[in-house]
C-alpha positions as CSV (number, residue, x, y, z in Angstrom):
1,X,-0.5,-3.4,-10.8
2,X,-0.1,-6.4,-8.4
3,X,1.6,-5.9,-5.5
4,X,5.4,-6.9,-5.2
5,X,5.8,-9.9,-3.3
6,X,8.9,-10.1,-1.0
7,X,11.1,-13.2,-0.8
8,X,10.0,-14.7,2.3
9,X,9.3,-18.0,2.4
10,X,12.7,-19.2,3.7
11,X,12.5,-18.2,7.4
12,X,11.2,-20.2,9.9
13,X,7.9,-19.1,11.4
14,X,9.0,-19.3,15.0
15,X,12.0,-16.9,13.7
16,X,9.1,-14.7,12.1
17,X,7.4,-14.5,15.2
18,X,10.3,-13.2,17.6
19,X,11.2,-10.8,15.6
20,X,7.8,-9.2,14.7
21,X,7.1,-9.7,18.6
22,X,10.6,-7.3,18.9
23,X,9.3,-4.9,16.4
24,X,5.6,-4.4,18.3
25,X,6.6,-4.2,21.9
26,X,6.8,-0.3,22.3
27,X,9.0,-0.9,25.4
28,X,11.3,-3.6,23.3
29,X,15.4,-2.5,24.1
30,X,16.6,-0.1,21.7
31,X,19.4,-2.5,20.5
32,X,16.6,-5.0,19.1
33,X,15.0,-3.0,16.8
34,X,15.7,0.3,14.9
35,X,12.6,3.1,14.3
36,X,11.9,6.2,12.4
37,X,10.8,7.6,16.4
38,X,12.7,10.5,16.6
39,X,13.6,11.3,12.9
40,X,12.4,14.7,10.9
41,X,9.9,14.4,8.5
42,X,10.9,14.2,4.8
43,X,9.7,16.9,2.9
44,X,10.6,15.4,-0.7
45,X,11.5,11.9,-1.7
46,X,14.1,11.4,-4.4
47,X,14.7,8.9,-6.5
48,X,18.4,7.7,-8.5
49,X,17.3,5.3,-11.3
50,X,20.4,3.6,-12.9
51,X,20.4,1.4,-15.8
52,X,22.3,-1.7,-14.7
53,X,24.3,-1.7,-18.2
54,X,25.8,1.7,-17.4
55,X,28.9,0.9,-15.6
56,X,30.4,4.7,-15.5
57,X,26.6,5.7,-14.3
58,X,27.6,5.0,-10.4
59,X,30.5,7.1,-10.3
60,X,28.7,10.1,-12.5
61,X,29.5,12.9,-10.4
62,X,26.5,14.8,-11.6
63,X,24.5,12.6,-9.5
64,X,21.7,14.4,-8.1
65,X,22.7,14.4,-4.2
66,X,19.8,14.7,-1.4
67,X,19.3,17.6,0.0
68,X,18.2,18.8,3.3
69,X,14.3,17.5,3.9
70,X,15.2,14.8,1.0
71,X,14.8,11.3,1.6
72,X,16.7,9.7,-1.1
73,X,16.5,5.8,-3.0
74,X,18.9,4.3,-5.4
75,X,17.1,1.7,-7.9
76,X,19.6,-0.4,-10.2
77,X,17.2,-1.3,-13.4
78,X,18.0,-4.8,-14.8
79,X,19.7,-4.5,-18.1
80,X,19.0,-5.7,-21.6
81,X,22.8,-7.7,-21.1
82,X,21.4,-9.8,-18.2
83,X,23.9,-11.0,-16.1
84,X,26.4,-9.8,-18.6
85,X,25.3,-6.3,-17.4
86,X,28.2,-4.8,-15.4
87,X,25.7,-3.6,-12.2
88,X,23.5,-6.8,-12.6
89,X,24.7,-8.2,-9.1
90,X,22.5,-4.9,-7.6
91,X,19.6,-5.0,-10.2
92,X,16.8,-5.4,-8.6
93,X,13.4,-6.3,-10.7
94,X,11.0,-4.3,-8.8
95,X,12.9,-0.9,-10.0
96,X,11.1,-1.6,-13.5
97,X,7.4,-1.8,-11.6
98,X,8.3,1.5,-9.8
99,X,8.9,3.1,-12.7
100,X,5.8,2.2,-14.0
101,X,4.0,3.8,-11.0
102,X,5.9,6.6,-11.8
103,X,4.7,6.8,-15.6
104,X,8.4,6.7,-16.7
105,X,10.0,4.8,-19.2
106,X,13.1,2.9,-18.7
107,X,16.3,5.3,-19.0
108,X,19.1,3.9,-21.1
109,X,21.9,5.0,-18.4
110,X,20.1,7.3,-15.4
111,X,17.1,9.0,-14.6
112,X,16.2,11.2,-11.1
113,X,12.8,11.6,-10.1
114,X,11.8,14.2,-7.4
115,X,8.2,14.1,-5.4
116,X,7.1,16.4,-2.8
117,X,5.8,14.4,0.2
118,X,2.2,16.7,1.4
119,X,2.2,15.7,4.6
120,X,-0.7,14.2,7.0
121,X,-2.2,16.0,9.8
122,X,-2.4,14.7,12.6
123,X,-1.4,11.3,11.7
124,X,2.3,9.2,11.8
125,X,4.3,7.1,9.9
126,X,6.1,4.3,11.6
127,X,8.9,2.3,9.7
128,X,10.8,0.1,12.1
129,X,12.8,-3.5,11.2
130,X,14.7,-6.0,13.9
131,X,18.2,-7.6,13.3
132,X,19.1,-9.6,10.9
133,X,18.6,-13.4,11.3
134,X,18.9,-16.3,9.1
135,X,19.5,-13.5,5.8
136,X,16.4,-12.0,7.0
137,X,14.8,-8.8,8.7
138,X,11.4,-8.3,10.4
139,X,10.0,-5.4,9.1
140,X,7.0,-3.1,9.8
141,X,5.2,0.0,8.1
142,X,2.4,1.6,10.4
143,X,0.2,4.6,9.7
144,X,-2.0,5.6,12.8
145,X,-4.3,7.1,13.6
146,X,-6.5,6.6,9.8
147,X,-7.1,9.8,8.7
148,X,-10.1,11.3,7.5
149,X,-8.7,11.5,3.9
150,X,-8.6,8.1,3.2
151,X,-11.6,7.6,3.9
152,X,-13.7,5.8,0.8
153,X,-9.6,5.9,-1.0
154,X,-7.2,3.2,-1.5
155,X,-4.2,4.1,-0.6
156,X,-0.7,2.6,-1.3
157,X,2.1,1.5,1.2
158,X,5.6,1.4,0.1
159,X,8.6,-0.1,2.2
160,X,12.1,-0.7,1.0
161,X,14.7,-3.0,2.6
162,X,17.6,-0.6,1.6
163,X,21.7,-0.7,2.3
164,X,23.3,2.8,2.6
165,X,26.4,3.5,1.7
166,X,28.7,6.4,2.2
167,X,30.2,8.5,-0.2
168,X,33.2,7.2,-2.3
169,X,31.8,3.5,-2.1
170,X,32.9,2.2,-5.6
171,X,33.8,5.7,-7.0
172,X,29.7,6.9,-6.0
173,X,30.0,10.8,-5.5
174,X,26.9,10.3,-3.0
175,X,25.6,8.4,-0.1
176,X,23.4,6.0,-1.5
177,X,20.3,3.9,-0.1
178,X,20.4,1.0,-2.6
179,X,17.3,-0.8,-2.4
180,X,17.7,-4.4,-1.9
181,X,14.0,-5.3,-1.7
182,X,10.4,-4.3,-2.0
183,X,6.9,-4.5,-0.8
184,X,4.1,-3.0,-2.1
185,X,0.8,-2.8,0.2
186,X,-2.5,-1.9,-0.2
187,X,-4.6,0.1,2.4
188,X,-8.1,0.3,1.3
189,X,-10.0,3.2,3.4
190,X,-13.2,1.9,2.0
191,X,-13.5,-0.4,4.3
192,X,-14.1,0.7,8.3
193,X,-11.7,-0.5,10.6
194,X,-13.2,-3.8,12.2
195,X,-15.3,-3.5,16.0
196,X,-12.4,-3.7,18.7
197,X,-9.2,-3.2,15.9
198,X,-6.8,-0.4,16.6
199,X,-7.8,2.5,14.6
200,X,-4.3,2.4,11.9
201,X,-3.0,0.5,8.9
202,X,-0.5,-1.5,9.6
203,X,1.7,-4.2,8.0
204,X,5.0,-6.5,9.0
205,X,6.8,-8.8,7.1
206,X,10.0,-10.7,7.2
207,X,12.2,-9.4,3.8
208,X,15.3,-11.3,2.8
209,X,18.5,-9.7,2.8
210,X,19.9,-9.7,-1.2
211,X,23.2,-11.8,-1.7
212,X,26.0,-9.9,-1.0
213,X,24.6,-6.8,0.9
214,X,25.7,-6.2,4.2
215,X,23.4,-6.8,6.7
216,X,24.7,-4.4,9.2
217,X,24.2,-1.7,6.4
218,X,20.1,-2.4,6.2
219,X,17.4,-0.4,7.1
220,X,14.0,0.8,6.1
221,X,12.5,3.6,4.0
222,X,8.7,3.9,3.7
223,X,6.3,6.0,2.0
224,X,2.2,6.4,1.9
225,X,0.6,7.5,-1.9
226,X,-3.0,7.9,-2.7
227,X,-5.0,6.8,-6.0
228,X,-3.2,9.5,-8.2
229,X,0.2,8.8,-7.0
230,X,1.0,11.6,-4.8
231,X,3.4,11.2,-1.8
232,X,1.5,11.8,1.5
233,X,4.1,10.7,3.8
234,X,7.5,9.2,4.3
235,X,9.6,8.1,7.2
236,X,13.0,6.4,7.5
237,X,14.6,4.0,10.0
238,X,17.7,4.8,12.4
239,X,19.3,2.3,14.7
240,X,20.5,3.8,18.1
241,X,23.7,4.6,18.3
């Protein structure tokens, strides 16, 4: 599978560079950036497929709801109606390519999936992003130090641009973390970190904000799999209050 390529093109490079710059400085003010430092550790990740045809499918109130230790995503699929489909404004075309990875076919109305994340000792996953500007958000997904397990393995790097929101929005029964965007990185442990480079995998990009989310809703969810597609570790982003 390729990997998903997030809509970035529009935002000016010197824009790209502050906010990046705010999202690297470990010292940066707390109200210029928001971090998973500080948040527990997901022990499973959870995730709400619904079929963008499926109007009632939002407000189903058997919903699966996240549980403690769950980190929960909400993918909309694009329906077979297009644009005629009544959740088509949320749809987002990388849902289809996750369920690939996932070896599951395309559900007609819902679908939950449910992973355990293993865990990595002795190693962190960062997620951060920076405020929005110009429909955009700096983001950043860091794993440090490498371990020893991937090692001679590919690994994969997910990160989702997601906007939660509370119980009761549009009849949902659930909190949900919609995803608005996606990238999909690779992190090959084949090849030895270069003479002098920090000793982590690490990647930042600036991800659009989807028409009609609220930006002061976004945030970050991020996850690490292997070559068989098992979770090794997740982290999700909170802004200071």
């Amino acid at each position: 599978m390729k990997p998903f390529v997030p809509r970035t093109s529009a935002l000016p490079f010197t824009a790209l560079i502050a906010l990046l710059a705010a999202l690297a400085a470990g010292q940066a003010r707390a109200q210029s950036f928001c971090a998973s430092d500080g948040q527990p550790r997901p022990a499973q990740l959870l995730e709400r497929f619904i079929n963008a045809n499926c109007e009632s499918c939002w407000a189903d109130p058997a919903a699966p709801k996240a549980g403690a230790g769950q980190l929960a995503l909400d993918w909309v699929l694009p329906g077979d109606k297009g644009d005629e489909a009544p959740l088509s404004a949320v749809a987002a075309r990388e849902a289809l390519d996750r369920l690939a990875a996932l070896r599951q076919s395309p559900p007609a109305q819902t679908l939950a999936s449910t992973l355990p994340v293993r865990g990595l000792q002795g190693a962190t996953l960062r997620v951060a992003h920076g405020l929005p500007l110009s429909g955009y958000l700096g983001t950043s997904i860091e794993l440090k130090p490498i371990p020893t397990a991937a090692k001679g393995r590919q690994w994969t790097a997910w990160l989702a641009l997601v906007e939660t929101l509370p119980a009761g929005t549009e009849g949902s029964p659930v909190e949900r973390n919609l995803v608005r965007n996606v990238i999909q990185v690779p992190w090959d442990g084949r090849k030895p970190p270069a003479k002098g480079a920090p000793n982590r995998f690490f990647d930042a990009r600036s991800m659009s904000i989807a028409q009609g989310a609220n930006p002061e809703r976004m945030r970050v969810l991020g996850w690490v799999e292997d070559d068989k597609g098992r979770v090794l570790t997740a982290a999700q982003s909170r802004c200071a209050s």
